[in-house]
C-alpha positions as CSV (number, residue, x, y, z in Angstrom):
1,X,122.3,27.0,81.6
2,X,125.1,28.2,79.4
3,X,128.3,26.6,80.2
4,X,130.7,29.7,82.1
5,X,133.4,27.4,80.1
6,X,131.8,28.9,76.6
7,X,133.6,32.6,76.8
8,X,133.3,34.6,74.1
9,X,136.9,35.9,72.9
10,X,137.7,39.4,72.2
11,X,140.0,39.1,70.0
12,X,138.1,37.8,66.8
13,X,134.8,39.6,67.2
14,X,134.9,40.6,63.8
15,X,135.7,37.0,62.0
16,X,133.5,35.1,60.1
17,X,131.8,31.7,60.9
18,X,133.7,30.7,57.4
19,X,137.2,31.4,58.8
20,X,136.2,30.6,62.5
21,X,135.7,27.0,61.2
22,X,138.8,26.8,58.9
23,X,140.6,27.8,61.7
24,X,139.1,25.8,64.2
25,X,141.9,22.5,65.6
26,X,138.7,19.8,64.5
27,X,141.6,17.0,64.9
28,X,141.1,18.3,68.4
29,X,137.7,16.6,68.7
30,X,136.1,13.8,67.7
31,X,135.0,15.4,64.1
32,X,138.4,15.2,62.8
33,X,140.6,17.4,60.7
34,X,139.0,19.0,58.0
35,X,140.7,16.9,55.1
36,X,139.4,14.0,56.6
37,X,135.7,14.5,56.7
38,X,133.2,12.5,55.0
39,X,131.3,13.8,51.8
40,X,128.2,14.0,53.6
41,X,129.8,16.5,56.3
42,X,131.8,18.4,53.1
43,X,128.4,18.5,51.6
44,X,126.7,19.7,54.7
45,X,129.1,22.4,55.7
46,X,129.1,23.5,52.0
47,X,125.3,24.4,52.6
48,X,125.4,25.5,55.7
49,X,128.3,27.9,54.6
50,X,126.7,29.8,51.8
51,X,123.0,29.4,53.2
52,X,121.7,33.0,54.1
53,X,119.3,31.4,56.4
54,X,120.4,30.3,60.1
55,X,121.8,27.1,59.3
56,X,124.1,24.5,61.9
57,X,125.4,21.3,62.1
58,X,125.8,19.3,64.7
59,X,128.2,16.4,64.0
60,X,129.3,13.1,65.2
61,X,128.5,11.0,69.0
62,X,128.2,14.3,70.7
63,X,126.6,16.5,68.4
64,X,129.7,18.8,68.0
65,X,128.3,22.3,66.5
66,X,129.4,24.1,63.6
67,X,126.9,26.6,62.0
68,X,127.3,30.0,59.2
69,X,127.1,33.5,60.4
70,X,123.0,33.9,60.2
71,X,122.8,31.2,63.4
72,X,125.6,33.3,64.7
73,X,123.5,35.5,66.9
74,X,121.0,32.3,68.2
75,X,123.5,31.1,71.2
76,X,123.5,35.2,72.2
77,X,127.0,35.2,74.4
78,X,127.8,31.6,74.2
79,X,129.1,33.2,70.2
80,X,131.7,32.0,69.1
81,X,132.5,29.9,71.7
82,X,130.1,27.2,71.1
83,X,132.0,26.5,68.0
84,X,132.9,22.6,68.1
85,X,131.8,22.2,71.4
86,X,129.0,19.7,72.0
87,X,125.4,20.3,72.1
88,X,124.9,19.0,75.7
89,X,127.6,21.7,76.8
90,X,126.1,24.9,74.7
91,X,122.6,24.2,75.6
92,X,122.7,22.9,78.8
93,X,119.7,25.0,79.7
94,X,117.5,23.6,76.6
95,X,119.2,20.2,76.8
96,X,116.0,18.7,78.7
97,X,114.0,20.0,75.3
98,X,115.9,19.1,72.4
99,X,117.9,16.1,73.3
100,X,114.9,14.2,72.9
101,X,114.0,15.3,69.4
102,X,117.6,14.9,68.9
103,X,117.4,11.5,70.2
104,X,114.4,11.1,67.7
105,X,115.7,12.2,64.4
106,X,118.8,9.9,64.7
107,X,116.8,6.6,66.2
108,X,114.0,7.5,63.2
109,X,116.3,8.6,60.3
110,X,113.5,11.5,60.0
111,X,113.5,15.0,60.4
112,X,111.5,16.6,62.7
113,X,110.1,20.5,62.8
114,X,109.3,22.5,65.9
115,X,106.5,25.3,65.6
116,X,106.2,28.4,68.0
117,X,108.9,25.7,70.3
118,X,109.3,27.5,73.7
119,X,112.5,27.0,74.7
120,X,113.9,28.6,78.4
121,X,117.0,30.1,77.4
122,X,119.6,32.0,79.9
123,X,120.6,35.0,78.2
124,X,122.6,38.2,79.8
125,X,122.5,35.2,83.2
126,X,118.4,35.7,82.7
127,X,116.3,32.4,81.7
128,X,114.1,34.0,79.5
129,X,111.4,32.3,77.3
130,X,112.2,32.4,73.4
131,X,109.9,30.6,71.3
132,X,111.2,28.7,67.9
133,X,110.1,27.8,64.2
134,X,113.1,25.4,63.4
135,X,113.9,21.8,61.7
136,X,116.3,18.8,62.4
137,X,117.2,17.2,59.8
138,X,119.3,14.1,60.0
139,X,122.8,14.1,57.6
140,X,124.2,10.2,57.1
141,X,127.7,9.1,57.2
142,X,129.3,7.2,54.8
143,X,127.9,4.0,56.1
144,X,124.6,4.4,55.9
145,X,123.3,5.8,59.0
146,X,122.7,9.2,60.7
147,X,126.0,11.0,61.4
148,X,125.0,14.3,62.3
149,X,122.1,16.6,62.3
150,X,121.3,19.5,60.3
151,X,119.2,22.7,62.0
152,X,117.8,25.5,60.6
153,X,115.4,27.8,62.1
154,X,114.3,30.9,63.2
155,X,113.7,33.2,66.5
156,X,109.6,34.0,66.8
157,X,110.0,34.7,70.5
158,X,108.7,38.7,70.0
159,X,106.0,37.6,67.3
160,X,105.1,35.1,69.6
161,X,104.5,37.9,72.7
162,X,103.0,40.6,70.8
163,X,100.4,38.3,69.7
164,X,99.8,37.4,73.4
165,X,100.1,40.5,74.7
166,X,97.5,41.2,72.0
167,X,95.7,39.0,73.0
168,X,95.5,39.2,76.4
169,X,94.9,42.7,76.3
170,X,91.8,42.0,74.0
171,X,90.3,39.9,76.6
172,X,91.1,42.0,79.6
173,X,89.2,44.9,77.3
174,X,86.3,42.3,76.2
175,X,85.9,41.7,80.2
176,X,86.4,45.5,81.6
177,X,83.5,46.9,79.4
178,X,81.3,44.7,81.2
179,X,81.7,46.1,84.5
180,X,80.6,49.5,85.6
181,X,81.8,49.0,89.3
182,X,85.3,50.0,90.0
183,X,86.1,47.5,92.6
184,X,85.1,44.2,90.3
185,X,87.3,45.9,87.0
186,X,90.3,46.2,89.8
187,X,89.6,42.6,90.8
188,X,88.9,41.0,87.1
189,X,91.9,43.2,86.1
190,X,94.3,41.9,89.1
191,X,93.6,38.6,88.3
192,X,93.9,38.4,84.7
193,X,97.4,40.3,85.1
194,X,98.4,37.8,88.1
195,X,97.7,34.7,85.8
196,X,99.4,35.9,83.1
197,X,102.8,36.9,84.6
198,X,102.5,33.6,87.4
199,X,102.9,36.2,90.4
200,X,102.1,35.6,93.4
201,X,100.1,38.8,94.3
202,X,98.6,41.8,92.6
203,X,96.6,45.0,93.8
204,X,95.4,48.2,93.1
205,X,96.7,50.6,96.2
206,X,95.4,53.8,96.3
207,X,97.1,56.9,97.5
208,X,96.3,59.4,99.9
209,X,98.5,62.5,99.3
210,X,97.1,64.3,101.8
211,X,97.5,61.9,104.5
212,X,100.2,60.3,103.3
213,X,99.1,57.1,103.1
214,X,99.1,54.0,101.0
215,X,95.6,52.2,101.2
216,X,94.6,48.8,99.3
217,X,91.1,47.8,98.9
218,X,91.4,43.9,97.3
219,X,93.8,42.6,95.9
220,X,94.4,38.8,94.0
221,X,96.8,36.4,95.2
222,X,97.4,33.4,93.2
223,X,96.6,30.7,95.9
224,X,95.5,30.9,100.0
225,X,98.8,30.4,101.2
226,X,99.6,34.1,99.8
227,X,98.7,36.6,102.3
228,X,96.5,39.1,101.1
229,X,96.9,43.2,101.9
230,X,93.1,44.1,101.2
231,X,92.7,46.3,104.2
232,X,95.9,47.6,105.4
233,X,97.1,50.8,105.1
234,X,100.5,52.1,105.2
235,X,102.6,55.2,105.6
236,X,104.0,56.2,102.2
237,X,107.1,56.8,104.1
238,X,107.5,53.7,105.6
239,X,108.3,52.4,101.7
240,X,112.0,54.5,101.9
241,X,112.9,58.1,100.8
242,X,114.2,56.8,97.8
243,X,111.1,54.8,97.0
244,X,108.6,57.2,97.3
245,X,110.4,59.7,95.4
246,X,110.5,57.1,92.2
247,X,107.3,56.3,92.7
248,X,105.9,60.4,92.4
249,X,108.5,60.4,89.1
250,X,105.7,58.1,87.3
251,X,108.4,55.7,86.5
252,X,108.0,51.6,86.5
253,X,110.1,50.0,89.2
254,X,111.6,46.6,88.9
255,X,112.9,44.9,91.9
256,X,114.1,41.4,91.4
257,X,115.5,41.0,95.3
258,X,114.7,43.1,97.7
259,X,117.2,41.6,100.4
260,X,119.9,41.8,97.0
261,X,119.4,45.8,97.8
262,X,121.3,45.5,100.6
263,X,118.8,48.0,102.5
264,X,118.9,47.2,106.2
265,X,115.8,50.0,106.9
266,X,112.3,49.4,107.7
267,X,111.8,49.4,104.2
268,X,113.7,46.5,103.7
269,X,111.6,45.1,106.6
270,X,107.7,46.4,105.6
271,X,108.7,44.0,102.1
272,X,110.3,41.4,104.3
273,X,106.8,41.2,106.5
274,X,104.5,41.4,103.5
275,X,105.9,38.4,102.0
276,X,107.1,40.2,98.8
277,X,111.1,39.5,97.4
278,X,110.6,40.8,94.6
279,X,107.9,43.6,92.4
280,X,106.9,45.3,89.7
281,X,105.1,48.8,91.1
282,X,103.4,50.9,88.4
283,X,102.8,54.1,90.1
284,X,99.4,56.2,88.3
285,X,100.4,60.2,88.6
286,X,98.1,62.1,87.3
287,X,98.2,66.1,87.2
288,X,101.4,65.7,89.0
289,X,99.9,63.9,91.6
290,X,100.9,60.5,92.9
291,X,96.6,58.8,92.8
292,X,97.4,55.0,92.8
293,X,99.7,52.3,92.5
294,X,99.4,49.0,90.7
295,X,101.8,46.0,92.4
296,X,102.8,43.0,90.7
297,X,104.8,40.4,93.7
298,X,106.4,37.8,93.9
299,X,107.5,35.7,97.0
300,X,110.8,34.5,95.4
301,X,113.5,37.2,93.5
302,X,112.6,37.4,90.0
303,X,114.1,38.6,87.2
304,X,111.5,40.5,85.7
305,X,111.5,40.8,81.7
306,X,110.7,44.4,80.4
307,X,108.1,42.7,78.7
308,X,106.2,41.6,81.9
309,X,107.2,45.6,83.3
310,X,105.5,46.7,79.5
311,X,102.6,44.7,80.7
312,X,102.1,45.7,84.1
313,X,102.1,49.7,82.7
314,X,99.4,48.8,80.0
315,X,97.3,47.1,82.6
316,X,98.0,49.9,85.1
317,X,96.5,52.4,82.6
318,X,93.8,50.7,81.2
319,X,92.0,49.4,84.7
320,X,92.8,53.0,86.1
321,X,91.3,54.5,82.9
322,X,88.2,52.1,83.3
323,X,88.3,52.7,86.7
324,X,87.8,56.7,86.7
325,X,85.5,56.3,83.6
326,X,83.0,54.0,86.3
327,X,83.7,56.3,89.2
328,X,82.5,58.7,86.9
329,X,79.3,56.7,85.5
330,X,78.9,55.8,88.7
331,X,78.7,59.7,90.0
332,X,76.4,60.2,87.3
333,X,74.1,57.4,88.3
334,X,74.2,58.4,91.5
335,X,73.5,61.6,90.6
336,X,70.5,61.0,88.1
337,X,69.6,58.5,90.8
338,X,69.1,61.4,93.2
339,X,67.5,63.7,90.9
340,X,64.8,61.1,90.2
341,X,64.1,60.6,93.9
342,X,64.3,64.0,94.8
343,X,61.8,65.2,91.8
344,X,59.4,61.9,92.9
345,X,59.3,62.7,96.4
346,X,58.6,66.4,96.1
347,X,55.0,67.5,96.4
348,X,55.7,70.0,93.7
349,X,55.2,69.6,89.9
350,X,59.1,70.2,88.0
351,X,59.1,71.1,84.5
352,X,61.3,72.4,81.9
353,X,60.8,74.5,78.6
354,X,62.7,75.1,75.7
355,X,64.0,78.6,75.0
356,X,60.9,79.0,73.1
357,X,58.6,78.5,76.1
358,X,57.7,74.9,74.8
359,X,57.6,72.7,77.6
360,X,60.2,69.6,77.2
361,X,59.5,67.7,80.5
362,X,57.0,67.6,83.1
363,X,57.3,65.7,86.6
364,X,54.6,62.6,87.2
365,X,52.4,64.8,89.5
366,X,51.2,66.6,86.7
367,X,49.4,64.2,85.3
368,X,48.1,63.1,88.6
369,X,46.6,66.7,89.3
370,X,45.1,66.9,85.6
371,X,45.2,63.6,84.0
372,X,47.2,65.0,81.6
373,X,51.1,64.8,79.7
374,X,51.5,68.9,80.0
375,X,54.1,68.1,77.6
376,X,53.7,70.9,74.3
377,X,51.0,73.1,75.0
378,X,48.1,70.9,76.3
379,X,49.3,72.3,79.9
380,X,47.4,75.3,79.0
381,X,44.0,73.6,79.1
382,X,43.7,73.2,82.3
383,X,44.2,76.8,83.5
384,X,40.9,78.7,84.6
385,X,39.5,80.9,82.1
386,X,39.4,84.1,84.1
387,X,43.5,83.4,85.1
388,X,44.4,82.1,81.1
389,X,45.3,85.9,80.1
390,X,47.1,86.7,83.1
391,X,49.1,83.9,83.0
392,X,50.0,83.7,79.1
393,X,50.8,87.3,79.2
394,X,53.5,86.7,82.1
395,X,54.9,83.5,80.5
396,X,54.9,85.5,77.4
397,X,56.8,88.3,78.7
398,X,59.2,86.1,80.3
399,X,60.4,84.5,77.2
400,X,60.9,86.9,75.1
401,X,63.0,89.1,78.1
402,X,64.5,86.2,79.7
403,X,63.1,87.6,83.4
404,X,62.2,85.3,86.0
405,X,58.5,84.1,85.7
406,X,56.7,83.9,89.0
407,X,52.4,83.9,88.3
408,X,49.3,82.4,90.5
409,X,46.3,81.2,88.8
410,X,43.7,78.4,89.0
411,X,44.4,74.6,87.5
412,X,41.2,72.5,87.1
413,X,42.0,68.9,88.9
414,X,41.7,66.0,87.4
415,X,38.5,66.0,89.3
416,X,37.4,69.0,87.4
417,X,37.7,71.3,90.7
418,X,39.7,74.1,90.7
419,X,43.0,74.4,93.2
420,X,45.4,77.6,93.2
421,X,49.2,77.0,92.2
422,X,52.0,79.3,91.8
423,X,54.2,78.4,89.0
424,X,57.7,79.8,88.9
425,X,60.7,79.2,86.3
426,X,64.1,80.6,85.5
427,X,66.3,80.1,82.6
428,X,69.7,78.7,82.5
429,X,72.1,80.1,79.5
430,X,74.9,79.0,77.6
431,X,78.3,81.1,78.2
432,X,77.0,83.2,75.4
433,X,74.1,84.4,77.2
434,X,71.8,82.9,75.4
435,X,68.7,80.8,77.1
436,X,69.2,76.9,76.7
437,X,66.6,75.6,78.7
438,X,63.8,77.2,81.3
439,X,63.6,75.4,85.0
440,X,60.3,75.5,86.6
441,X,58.5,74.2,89.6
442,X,54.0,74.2,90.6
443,X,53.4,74.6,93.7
444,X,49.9,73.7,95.0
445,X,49.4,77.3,97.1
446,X,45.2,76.3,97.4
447,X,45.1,76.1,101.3
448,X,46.9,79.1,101.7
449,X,44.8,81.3,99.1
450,X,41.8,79.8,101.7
451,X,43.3,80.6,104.7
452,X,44.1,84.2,103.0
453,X,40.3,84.3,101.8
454,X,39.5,83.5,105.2
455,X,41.4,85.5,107.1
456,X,40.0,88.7,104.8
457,X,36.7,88.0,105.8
458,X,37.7,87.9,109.4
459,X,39.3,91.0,109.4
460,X,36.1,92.2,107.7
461,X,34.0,90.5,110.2
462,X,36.0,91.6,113.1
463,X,35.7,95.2,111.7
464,X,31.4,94.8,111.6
465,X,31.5,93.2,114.7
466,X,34.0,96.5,116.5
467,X,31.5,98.7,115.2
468,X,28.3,97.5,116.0
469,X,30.0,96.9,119.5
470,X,31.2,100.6,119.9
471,X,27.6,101.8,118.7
472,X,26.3,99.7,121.1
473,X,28.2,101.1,124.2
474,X,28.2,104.4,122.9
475,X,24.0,104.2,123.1
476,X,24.5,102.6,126.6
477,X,26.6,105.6,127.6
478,X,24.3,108.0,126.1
479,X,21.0,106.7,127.6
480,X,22.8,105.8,130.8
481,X,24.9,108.9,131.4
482,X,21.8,111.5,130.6
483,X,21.8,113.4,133.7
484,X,18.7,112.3,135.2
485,X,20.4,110.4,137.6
486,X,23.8,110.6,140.0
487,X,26.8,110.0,138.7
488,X,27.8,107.4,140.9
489,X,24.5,105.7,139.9
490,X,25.1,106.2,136.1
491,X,28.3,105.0,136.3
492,X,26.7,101.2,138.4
493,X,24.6,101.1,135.9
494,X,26.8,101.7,133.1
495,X,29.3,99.1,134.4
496,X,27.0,96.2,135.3
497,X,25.2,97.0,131.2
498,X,28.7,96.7,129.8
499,X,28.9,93.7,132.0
500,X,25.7,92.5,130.5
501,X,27.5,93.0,126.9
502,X,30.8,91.2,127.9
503,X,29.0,88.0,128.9
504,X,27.0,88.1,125.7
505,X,30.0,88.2,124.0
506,X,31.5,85.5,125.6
507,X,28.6,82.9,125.1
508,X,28.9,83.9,121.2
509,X,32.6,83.3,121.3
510,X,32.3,80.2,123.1
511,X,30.7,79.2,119.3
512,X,32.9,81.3,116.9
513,X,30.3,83.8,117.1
514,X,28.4,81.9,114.4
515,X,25.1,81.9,117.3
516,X,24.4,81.3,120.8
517,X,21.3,78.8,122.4
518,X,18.7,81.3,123.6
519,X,18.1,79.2,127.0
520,X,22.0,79.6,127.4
521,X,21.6,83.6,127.0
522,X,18.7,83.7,129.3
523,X,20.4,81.8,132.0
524,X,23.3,83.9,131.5
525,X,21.7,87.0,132.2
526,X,19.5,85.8,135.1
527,X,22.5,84.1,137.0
528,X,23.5,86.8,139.0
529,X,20.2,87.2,140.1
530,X,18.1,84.8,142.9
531,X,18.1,82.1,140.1
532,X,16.3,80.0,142.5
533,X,13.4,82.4,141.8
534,X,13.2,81.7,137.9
535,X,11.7,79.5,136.2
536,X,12.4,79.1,132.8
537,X,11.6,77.2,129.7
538,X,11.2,76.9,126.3
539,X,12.3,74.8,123.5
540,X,16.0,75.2,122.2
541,X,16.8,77.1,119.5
542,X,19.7,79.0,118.3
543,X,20.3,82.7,117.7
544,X,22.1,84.5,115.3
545,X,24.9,87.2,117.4
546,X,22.9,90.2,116.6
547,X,19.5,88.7,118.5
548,X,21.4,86.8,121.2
549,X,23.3,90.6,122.3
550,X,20.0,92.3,121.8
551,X,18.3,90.0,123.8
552,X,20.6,89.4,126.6
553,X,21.1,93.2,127.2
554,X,16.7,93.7,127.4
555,X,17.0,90.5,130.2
556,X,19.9,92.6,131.9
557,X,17.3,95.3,132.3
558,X,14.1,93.3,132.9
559,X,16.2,91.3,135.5
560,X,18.0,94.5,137.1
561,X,13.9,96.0,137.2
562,X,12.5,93.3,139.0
563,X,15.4,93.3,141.8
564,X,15.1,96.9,142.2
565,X,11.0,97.3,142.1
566,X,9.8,94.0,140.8
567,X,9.6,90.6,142.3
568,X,13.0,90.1,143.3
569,X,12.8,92.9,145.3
570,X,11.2,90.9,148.5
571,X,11.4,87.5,149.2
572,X,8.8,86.0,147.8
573,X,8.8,87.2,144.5
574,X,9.5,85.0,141.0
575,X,9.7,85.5,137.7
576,X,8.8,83.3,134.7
577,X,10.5,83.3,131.5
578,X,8.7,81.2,129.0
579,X,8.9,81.2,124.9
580,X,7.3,79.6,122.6
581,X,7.7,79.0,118.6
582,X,4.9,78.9,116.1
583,X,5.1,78.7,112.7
584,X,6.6,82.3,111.8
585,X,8.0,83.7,114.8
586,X,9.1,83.3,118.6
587,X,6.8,84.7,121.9
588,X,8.9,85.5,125.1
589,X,7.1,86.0,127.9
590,X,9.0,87.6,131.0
591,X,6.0,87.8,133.9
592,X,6.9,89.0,137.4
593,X,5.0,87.3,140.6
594,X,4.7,87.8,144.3
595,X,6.5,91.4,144.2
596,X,4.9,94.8,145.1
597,X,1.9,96.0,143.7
598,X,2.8,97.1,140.2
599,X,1.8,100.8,138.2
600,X,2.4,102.2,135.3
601,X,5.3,104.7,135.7
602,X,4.8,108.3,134.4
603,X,8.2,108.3,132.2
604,X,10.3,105.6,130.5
605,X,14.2,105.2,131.5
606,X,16.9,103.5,129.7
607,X,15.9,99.7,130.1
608,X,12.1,100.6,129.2
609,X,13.2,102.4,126.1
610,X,15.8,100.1,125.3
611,X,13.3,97.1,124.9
612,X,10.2,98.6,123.4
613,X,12.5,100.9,120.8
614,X,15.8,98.2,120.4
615,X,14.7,95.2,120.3
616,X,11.9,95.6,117.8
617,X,15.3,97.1,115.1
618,X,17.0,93.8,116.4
619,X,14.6,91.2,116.5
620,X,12.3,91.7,113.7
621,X,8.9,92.2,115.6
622,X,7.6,94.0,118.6
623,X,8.7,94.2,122.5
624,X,5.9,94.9,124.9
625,X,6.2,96.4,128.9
626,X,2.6,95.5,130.4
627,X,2.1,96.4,133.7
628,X,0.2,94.2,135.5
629,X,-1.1,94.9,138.8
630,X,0.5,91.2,140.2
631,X,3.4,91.6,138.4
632,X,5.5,93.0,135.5
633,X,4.7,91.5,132.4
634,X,7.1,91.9,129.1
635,X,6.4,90.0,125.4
636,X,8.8,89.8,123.4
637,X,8.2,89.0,119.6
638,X,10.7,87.9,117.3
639,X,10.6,86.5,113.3
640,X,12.5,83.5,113.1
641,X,13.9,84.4,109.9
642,X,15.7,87.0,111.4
643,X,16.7,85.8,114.7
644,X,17.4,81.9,114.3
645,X,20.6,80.1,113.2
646,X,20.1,76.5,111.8
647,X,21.8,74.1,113.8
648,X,23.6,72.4,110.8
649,X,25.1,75.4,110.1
650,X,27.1,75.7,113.1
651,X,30.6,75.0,112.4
């Protein structure tokens, strides 16, 4: 420490260290008057005195000091006071540095030379570090041995922290560029800054304008006994009016004590509780807006150099620079990331053309539909030949009018089938209007072109199938409501044949009305009947609709017949219904048993015309009444090409 006795006078600013000496009371020391000084001191001084270099001496048992106006400025305030006055007293705060080297130039008789010396000097009441390029070299009295000590030298100390600041700010850019996280360039950034000013704690806290609070995520502390803040969030507020208006000015605040403030608020307090006496806070504004905060803390007061304030800024910027450039990177990441998934996961085919219609980029299901790239123009190949003209045209049109494409067609798979896709697009242009790229998406539309194809032909089914069914109630009606019976009669009769119809229809719905079992379509007609009093067999085959409703309306009238006149009309009459298949066609045989004696009738009504006319249109062969004296007797005649369904073909 600089002696408080070393004042610097007012009076004599302006003298020089040539007059300072002459006038200096040296008989007042152990040097001695002037006159009397030995030739090696004359000689020294007369160096020292027109040296333009900083030059001292320091003379006699306690090194007193004499040195020319170029050393002036080295002893900062102690100027001129240190004049004459002994080393130990003017650099008390070095004295632990140099008095051995002193020590060792006068026990040695050598000179010694101190490169890039750091030497803690108080200046303005501040120990700062100052770093030295100087020389002692010894000066002998007349008798032989070392009397004094001359110095020369040189201040580096700002050479000497630009290149580490340099330095230091290489590395902490050689060590950001290889992080693309924000959190680790905070953390390696914290910690490089900590360890280079010796603070106790540094962080990154981030700022939440809206609500007004201060967060911090991690922070570096120098050892465990430092409390970290990682976590805690606090109330912009609670920092002091004053303080948070500083901080929104952008400006770097340096607080060496916080208690020295003299602020008895809950500021003064929140620091008190966090362990921090004193700081350097770097606040980040950006667009006028308070984002972030960098803290540098210590748990002593600290007089911070503008040099370690410089630093902290430079840091500040760089790791918040870093910091948006990897939340950016990041975003993108995420984004792309997102994008990939999005165009992976979707059924659909993406793709993109150049404002020439060249396709640029096609999703992976492409190539797993066709096997191929569909990059350039090989997309083309796989289009069916009867859609290729349709769909060139409409891709053609919509480059060269910048329209929305939108076309169906047929893609041959990669196992040569066909499927149906739509393929859409729609271009994206530059402020200028002009087309920069085309956005597309294939969609496979194949099961809904089937179901479309289907449903057509059901319509178209459904219409046949209404028509014949009209046609075939309007000829009920017409041969039922003749006039040659009541109307209450005609109108039984006309219910129980539509009745007929309906359960016809149900036994072919019950199968999509692809066909109906003919054993199914007998029972079905006979089952309002005595069905006790059938007998019935066959083998099984299937009908196709038009047969089965044919054929259940002639049992509706045979059976209706025989319990009117035939052998259902007592109770002891039966009917057998038997059919047989040969090679080319089916033989039903309806025969009536045990009923009244049976003639010919003179006319024919509905149900006798009906199966000898109908069924022959219906069936593809000949329907025959015969009647038998025993008993009614009715063949039936069918070709099986025209009546029977193939089982397999059921769906």
């Amino acid at each position: 420490m600089a002696s408080t006795s070393l004042q610097r006078p007012h009076s004599d600013d302006e003298m020089g260290m040539s007059a300072r000496i002459r006038a200096f009371d040296w008989a007042a020391t152990p040097v001695g008057p002037m006159r009397d000084w030995p030739q090696s001191l004359r000689f020294a001084f007369d160096l020292c005195e027109h040296s333009s270099f900083p030059t001292a001496i320091y003379w006699g048992p306690d090194l007193r000091l004499l040195y020319n106006d170029a050393w002036a400025p080295i002893p900062g305030e102690r100027h001129p006071a240190a004049l004459g006055q002994p080393a130990r007293e003017v650099w008390a705060d070095i004295w632990p540095i140099i008095e051995p080297q002193f020590r060792q130039v006068i026990e040695s008789k050598s000179g010694f030379a101190g490169y890039q010396q750091m030497l803690p000097m108080v200046r303005d009441g501040v120990e700062q570090e100052t770093y030295w390029n100087y020389s002692f070299t010894p000066l002998f009295g007349d008798d032989g041995e070392v009397a004094g000590v001359l110095n020369q030298g040189n201040e580096i100390t700002s050479t000497v922290l630009a290149e580490r600041r340099m330095a230091f700010q290489i590395a902490l850019a050689d060590r950001l560029r290889g992080f693309g996280d924000p959190e680790s360039i905070k953390a390696t950034a914290t910690a490089m800054l900590g360890e280079y000013l010796g603070a106790a704690r540094v962080g990154y806290a981030e700022i939440d304008a809206e609500q007004g609070l201060v967060s911090v995520r991690s922070d570096w502390t120098r050892d465990t006994g430092v409390r970290s803040l990682a976590g805690g969030n606090t109330a912009i507020q609670a920092f002091g009016p004053a303080a948070s208006q500083y901080l929104r000015s952008g400006e770097t605040l340096m607080v060496p004590d916080f208690r020295a403030l003299g602020d008895a608020s809950e500021a003064a307090d929140i620091w008190e509780r966090i362990g921090s006496r004193a700081a350097i806070i770097v606040p980040l504004v950006r667009e006028g807006e308070l984002k972030a905060v960098l803290y540098v803390h210590d748990e002593q007061p600290r007089e911070w150099k503008r040099s370690d304030a410089a630093m902290a800024r430079d840091v500040a910027e760089r790791t918040w620079e870093a910091v948006e450039r990897a939340q950016v990177e990041q975003s993108l990441r995420a984004s792309e990331d997102h994008y990939r998934h999005a165009v992976e996961l979707h059924p659909q085919v993406s793709w993109t053309a150049d404002a020439s219609g060249r396709t640029t980029l096609m999703s992976w299901h492409w190539e797993e539909w066709t096997g191929t790239s569909g990059v350039s123009d090989d997309w083309h190949d796989g289009i069916h030949p009867d859609d290729k003209a349709r769909q060139e045209e409409a891709w053609r049109r919509a480059v060269e009018t910048g329209e929305a494409y939108d076309v169906e067609y047929r893609l041959r798979r990669r196992d040569a089938g066909h499927r149906w896709v739509r393929s859409r697009a729609n271009p994206r242009r530059d402020a200028a209007g002009n087309i920069m790229l085309w956005y597309g998406v294939i969609e496979d539309i194949h099961d809904r072109k089937v179901a479309e194809e289907h449903q057509r032909l059901l319509i178209n089914e459904l219409n046949h199938r209404v028509k014949n069914t009209l046609a075939t109630v309007q000829a009920i009606a017409f041969q039922t409501l003749r006039g040659d019976i009541s109307l209450v009669d005609a109108r039984r009769r006309f219910e129980a044949r539509l009745m007929a119809l309906s359960r016809a229809h149900n036994l072919l719905t019950e199968q999509n009305w692809e066909g109906a079992l003919l054993e199914k379509v007998v029972r079905d007609a006979t089952e309002y009947l005595a069905q006790d009093r059938f007998e019935i067999s066959g083998d099984s085959l299937w009908l196709a609709p038009r047969a089965a409703l044919a054929l259940a309306l002639a049992l509706h009238e045979l059976g209706t017949n025989a319990a009117k006149y035939g052998a259902l009309s007592n109770e002891t009459g039966r009917v057998a219904i038997r059919w047989t298949m040969d090679a080319g066609g089916l033989r039903i045989d309806w025969k009536e048993q045990g009923g009244p004696r049976v003639a010919e009738p003179a006319g024919r009504g509905f149900g006798s015309r009906l199966i000898e006319r109908g069924l022959a249109a219906d069936l593809g062969g000949p329907a025959r009444l015969l009647f038998e004296p025993d008993g009614l007797r009715c063949i039936i005649e069918a070709s099986l090409q025209e009546i029977q369904v193939r089982e397999d073909n059921l769906g």
